[in-house]
C-alpha positions in Angstrom: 8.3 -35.5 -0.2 10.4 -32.3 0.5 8.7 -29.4 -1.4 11.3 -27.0 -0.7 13.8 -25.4 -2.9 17.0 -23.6 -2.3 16.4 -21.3 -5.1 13.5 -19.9 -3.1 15.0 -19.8 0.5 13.6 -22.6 2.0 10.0 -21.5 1.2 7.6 -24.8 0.9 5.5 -24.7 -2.4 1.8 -24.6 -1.4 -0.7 -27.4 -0.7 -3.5 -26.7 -3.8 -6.1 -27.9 -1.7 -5.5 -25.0 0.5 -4.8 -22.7 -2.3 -8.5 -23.7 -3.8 -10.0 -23.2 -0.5 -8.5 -19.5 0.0 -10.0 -19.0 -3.5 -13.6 -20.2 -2.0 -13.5 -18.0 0.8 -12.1 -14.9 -1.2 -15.0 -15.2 -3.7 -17.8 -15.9 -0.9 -16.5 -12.5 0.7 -16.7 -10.8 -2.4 -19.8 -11.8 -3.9 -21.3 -11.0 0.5 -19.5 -7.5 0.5 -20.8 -6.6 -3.1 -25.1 -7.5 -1.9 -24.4 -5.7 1.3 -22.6 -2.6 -0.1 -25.4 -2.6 -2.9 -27.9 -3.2 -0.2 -27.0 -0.6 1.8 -26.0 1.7 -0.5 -27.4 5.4 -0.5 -26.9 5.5 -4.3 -30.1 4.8 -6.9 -28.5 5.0 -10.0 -28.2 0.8 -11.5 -25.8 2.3 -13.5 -23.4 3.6 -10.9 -24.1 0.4 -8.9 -23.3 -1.8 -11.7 -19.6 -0.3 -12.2 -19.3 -0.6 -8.9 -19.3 -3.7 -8.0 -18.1 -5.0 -11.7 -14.5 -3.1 -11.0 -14.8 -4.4 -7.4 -15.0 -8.1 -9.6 -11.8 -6.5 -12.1 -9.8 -5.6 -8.7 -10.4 -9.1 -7.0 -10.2 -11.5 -10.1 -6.0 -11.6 -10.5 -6.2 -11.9 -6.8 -8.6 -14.7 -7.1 -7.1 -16.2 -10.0 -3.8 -16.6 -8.2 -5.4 -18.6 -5.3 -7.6 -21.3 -7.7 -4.3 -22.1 -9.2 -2.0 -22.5 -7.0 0.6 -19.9 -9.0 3.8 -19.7 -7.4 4.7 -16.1 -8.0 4.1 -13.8 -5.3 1.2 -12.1 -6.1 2.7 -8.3 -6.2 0.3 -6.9 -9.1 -2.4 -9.2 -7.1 -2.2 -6.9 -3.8 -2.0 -3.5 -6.0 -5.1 -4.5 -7.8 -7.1 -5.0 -4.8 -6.3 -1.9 -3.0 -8.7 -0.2 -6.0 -11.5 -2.0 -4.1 -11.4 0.1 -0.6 -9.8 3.1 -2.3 -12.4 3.8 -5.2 -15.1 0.6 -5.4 -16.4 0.8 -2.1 -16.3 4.8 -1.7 -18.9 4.3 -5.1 -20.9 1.6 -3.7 -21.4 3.3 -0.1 -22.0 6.3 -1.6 -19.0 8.6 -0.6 -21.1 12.1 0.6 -17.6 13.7 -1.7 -18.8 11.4 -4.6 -22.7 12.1 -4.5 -22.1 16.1 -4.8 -20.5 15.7 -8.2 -22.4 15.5 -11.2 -24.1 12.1 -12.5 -21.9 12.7 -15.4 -18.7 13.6 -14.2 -19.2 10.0 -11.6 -19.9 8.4 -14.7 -17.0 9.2 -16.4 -15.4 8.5 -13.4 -16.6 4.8 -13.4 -15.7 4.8 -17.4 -12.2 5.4 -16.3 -11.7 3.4 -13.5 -12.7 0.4 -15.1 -10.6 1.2 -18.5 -7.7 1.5 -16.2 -8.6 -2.3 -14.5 -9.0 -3.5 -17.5 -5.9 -2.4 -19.3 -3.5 -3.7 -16.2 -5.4 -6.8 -16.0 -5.2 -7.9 -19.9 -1.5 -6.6 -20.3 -0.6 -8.9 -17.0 -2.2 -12.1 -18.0 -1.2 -11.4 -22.3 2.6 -10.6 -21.2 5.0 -13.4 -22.8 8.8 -13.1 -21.1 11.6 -15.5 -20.4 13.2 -15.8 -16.8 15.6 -12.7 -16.4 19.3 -14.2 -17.1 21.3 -11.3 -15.1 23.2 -13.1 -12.7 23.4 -9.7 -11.1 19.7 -9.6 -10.5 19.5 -12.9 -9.5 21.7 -14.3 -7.2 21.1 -14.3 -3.3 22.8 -11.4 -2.2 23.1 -12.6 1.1 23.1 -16.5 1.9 20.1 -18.2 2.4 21.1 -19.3 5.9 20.3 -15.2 6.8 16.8 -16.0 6.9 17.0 -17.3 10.1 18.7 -13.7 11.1 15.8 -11.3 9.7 13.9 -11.5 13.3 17.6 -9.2 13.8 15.5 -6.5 11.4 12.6 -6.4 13.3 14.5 -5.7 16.8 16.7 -2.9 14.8 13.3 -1.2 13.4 11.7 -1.1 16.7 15.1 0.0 18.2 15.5 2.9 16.0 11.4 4.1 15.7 12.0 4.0 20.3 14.8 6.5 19.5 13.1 8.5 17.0 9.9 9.1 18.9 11.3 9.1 23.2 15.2 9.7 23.3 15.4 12.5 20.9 19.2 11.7 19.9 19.0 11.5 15.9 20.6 14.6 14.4 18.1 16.4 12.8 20.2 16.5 9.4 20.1 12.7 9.4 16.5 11.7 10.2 16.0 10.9 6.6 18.4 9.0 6.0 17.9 7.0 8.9 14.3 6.6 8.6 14.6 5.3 4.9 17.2 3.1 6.3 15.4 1.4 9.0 11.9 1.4 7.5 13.7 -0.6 4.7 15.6 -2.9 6.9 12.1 -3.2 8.5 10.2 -4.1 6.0 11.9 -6.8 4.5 12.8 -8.0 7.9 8.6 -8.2 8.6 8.1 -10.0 5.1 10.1 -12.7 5.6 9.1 -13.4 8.9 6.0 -13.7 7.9 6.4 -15.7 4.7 8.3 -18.4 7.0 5.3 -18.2 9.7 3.2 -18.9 6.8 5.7 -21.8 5.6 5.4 -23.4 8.9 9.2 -22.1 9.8 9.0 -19.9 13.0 9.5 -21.5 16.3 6.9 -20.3 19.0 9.8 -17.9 20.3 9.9 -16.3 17.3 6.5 -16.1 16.6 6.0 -14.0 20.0 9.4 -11.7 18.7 7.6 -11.1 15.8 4.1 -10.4 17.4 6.1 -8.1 20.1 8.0 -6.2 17.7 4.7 -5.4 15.5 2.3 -4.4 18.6 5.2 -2.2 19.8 5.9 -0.4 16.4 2.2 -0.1 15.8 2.1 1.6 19.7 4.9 3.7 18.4 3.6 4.3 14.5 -0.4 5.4 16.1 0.8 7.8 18.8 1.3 10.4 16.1 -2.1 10.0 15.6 -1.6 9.1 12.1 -3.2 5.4 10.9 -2.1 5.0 7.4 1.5 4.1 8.7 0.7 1.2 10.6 -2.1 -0.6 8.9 0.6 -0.8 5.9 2.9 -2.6 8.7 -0.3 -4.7 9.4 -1.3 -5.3 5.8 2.8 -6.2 4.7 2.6 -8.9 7.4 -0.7 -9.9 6.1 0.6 -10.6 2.8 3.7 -12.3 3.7 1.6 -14.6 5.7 -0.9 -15.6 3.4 1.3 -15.7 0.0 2.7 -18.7 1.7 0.2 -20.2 4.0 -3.0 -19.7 1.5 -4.7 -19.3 4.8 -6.6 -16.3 6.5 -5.9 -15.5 9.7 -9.1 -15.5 10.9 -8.6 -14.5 14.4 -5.9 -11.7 14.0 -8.3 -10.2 11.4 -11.2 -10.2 14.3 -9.0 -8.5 16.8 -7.5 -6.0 15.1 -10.5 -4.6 12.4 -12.5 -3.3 14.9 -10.0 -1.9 17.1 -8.7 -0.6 14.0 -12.3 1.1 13.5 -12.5 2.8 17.0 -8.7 4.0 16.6 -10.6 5.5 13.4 -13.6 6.9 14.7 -12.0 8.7 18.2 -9.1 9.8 15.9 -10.8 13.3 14.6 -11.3 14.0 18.5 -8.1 13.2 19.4 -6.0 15.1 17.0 -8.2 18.0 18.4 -7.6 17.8 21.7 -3.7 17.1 21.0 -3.2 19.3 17.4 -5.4 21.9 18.0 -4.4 22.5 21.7 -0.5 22.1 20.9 -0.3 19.0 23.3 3.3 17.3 22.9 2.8 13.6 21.8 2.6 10.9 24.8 5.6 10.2 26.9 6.2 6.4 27.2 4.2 6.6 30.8 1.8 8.4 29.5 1.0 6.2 26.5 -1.5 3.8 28.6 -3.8 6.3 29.5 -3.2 8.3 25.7 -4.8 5.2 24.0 -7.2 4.4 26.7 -8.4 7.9 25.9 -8.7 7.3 22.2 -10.2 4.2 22.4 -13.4 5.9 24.5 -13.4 8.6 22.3 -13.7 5.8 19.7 -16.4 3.7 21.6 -18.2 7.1 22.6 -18.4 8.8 18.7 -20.0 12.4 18.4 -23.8 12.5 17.6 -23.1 13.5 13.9 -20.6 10.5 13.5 -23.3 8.3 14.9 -25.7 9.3 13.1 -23.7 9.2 9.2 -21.0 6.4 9.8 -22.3 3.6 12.2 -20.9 0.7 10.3 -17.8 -0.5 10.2 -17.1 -0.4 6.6 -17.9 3.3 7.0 -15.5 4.1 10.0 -12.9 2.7 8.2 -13.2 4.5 4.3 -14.3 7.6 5.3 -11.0 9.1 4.4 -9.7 6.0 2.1 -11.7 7.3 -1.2 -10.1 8.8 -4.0 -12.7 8.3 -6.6 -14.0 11.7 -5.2 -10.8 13.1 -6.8 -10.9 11.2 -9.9 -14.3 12.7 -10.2 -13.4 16.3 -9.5 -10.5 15.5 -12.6 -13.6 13.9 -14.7 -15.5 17.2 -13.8 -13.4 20.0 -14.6 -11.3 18.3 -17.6 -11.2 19.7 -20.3 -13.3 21.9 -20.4 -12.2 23.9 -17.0 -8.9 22.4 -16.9 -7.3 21.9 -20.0 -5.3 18.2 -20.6 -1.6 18.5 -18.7 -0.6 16.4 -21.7 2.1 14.6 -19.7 3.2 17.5 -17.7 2.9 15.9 -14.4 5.3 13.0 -15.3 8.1 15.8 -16.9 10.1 16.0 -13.2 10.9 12.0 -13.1 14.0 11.9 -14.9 15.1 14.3 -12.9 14.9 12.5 -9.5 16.6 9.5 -11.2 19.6 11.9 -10.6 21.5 11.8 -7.4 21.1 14.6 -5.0 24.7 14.8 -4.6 25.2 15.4 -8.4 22.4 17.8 -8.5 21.7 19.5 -5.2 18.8 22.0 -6.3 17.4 19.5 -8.5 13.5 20.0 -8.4 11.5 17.9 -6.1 9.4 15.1 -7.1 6.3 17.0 -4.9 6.4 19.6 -7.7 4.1 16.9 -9.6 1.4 17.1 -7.2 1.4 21.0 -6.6 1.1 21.1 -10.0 -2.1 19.2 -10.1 -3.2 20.6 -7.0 -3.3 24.7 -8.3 -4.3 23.2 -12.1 -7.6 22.0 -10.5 -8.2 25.3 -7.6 -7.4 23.5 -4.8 -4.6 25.3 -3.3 -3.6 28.7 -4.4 0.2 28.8 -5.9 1.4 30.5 -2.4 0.6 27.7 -0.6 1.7 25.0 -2.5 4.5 23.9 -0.7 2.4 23.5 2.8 -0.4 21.8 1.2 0.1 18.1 0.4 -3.5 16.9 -2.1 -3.9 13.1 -2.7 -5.1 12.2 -6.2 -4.0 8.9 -6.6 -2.1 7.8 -10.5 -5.8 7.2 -11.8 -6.5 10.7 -11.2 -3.3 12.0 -12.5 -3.6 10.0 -16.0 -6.6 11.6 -16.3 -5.9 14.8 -15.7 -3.3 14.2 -18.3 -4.3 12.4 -21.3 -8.2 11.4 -20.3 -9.5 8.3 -20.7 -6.5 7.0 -22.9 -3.6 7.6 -20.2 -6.0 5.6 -17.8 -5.5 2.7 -20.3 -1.8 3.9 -20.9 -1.1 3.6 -16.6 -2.9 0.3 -16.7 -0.6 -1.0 -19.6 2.8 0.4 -18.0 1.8 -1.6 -14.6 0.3 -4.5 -15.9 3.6 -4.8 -18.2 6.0 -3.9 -15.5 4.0 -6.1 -12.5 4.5 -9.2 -15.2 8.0 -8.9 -16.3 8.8 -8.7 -12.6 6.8 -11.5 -11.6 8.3 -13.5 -14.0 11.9 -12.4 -13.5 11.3 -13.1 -9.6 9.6 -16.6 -9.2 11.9 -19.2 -8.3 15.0 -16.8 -7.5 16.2 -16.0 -3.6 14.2 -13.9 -1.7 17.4 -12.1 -0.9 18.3 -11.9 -4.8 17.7 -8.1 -6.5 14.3 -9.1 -8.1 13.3 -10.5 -4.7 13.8 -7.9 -2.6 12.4 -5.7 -5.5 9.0 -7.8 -5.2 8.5 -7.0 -1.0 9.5 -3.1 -1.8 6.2 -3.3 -3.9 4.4 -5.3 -1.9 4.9 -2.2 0.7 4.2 0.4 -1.7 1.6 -0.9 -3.2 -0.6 1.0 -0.1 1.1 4.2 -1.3 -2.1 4.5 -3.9 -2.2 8.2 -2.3 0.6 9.3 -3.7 0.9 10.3 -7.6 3.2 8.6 -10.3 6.5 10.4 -9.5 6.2 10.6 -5.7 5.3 6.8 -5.7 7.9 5.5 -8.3 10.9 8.0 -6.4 10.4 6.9 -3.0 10.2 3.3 -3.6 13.5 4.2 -5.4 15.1 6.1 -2.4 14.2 3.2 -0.5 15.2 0.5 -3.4 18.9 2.0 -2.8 19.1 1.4 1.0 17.4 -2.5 0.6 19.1 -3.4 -2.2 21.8 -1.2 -3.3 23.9 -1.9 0.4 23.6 -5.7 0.4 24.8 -5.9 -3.5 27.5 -3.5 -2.4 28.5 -5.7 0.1 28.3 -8.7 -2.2 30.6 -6.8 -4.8 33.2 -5.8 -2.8 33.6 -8.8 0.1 31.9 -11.9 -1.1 32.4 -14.0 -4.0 30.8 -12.6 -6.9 
């Protein structure tokens, strides 16, 4: 019996044995990473150990919920829950050395709001009631379904244009931004559906060695800046593409690239030394071999002090992910130090909803997280607009409205994760809602970033993914 549907581009429906079985392996991992962390944890408090791993349990249940029943959506507000578990759970239950300084109160609080944040998102998600969305506008492929077959196209572009960026130095200065939103939008979606039809059994063995090229090259590309974050997004994207159609892990990928991940980790600190702090212009392509072989024996060969505080692997690879650090320093100093924002924060959005061509000076979306930055005596207000301070949205609603705007944030995105679920299951992955759904998918790494920064960019690049294609559609196809 032929599973597939044209309504979801040729995408097979998954086998619920292997859906039950991706559900086994994702609770064994859990339950085996929560007795580790707690075994080897350098924090005595129960108390802080028990809202540990419970919101590492809030962050993994939609996730695991979606694999033990098969559910057909693609699990969007699945993937942003669990990125709460290396970004804040984990920091808790290692015991962060920027979480132990602050006070057992302020860490409790900390917890308190965490958890009320989880538990907000994860009630309004499962309690939201909504139709299918009826605008034909929204839904209908806006490009045919037989384009699938031309997305490997997107991945050759993106790799194309990142070889330009970082070796031939011929992009106009004036329009790197534009180009880079372009191409790291036709990129991304190209990646995601490439990987949903390798999970779907749908890529020839050509393709599946364009797509493995075209991912090792970018990552080549994405690392020499010495910068991580980029490329284990690319990594993570292709992850989730993979397995929201396959229901399987790739086991062995995961084993090659975690711990080279790690020693790209640990040598990184030495490396951005030696090529930061002694004004060393990034690797040539010649010189890239011997640029990573470097990096990887700085990894394998860590400094006495990083050997001595950060042998495992888990540490190598979150000592820089936590932000429950800052939403304790916001648990710390609010109120009493630093009076409630009361929603100022969230006061420049409407403004970026504006074009830039209607409103050339109109103030920038950063302004949000200078703001929070200087109300907490992190930067000083001449340095704001050097000095770039990740709180995270948990943080922010905090610093805003307490413990009730961590409910209110966990509301908005449970709410909005649902509606958009719903209005995307069963339509065209080329549709408005379905391109919508890999845009998040992407940005649902960006926990970094702060409300407006997060919401604008995926905007910006919202416009270049969807906005051209349903442009195209308008005026040449047959609406």
């Amino acid at each position: 019996m032929d599973t597939r549907t044209s309504a979801d581009d040729g995408m097979a429906v998954p086998d619920p044995h292997t859906s039950r079985q991706l559900y086994r392996i994702g609770l064994g991992a859990l339950v085996a990473a929560s007795v580790g962390l707690v075994y080897k944890s350098s924090v005595a408090d129960p108390l802080l150990l028990s809202i540990g791993v419970v919101s590492m349990f809030f962050a993994a249940l939609p996730a695991l919920n979606w694999a033990r029943r098969g559910d057909l959506h693609f699990p969007v507000f699945e993937m942003f829950m669990l990125t709460s578990i290396p970004f804040y759970s984990v920091p808790l239950l290692a015991g962060h050395p920027e979480v132990l300084r602050f006070s057992d109160s302020a860490t409790y609080q900390a917890g308190i709001a965490l958890l009320l944040f989880q538990l907000a998102a994860g009630i309004t998600f499962f309690s939201t009631r909504a139709g299918p969305i009826r605008s034909r506008r929204l839904t209908v492929s806006l490009l045919p379904s037989s384009a699938l077959r031309y997305a490997q196209t997107g991945l050759w572009l993106n790799t194309a244009y990142l070889y330009a960026y970082a070796f031939l130095d011929i992009i106009p200065y004036e329009f790197i931004t534009m180009s880079r939103a372009i191409f790291f939008g036709i990129g991304t979606v190209s990646l995601f559906i490439e990987m949903r039809r390798w999970g779907a059994g749908e890529l020839p063995p050509t393709a599946k060695l364009a797509v493995v090229f075209n991912v090792l090259f970018q990552l080549i590309i994405l690392f020499r800046s010495l910068y991580l974050i980029v490329g284990i997004s690319v990594l993570l994207l292709a992850l989730i593409g993979y397995v929201s159609t396959s229901r399987r892990i790739p086991v062995l990928a995961i084993g090659v690239m975690l711990p080279l991940l790690a020693v790209l980790h640990t040598g990184k600190t030495k490396m951005r030394i030696e090529h930061w702090g002694g004004k060393t212009t990034q690797a040539t392509v010649s010189e890239l071999p011997e640029f990573f072989e470097t990096w990887i024996q700085y990894g394998l060969s860590p400094p006495v002090d990083q050997e001595d505080n950060n042998t495992s692997l888990a540490g190598r690879l979150f000592e820089r992910a936590s932000l429950f650090q800052m939403l304790c320093l916001v648990t710390e100093h609010s109120p009493e130090d630093a009076p409630y924002l009361l929603g100022e924060s969230y006061r420049y959005i409407p403004a970026q909803l504006v074009p830039s061509i209607l409103w050339p000076n109109k103030p920038s979306s950063l302004l949000s997280n200078e703001m929070l930055a200087i109300h907490f005596g992190l930067i000083a207000a001449s340095s704001s607009t050097s000095v770039s301070i990740a709180f995270g949205m948990i943080a922010e609603s905090y610093a805003n409205f307490g413990l009730l705007g961590c409910v209110l944030l966990g509301v908005v995105l449970g709410y909005g994760y649902k509606r958009l679920s719903i209005a995307a299951l069963g339509q065209p992955q080329f549709s408005a809602v379905g391109l919508i759904t890999i845009l998040l998918a992407a940005w649902s790494f960006q926990v970094e970033q702060i409300f407006a920064t997060w919401l604008i960019s995926m905007i910006q690049a919202g416009f270049v993914v969807i906005g051209v294609p349903m442009a195209f559609r308008i005026f040449f196809g047959n609406d």
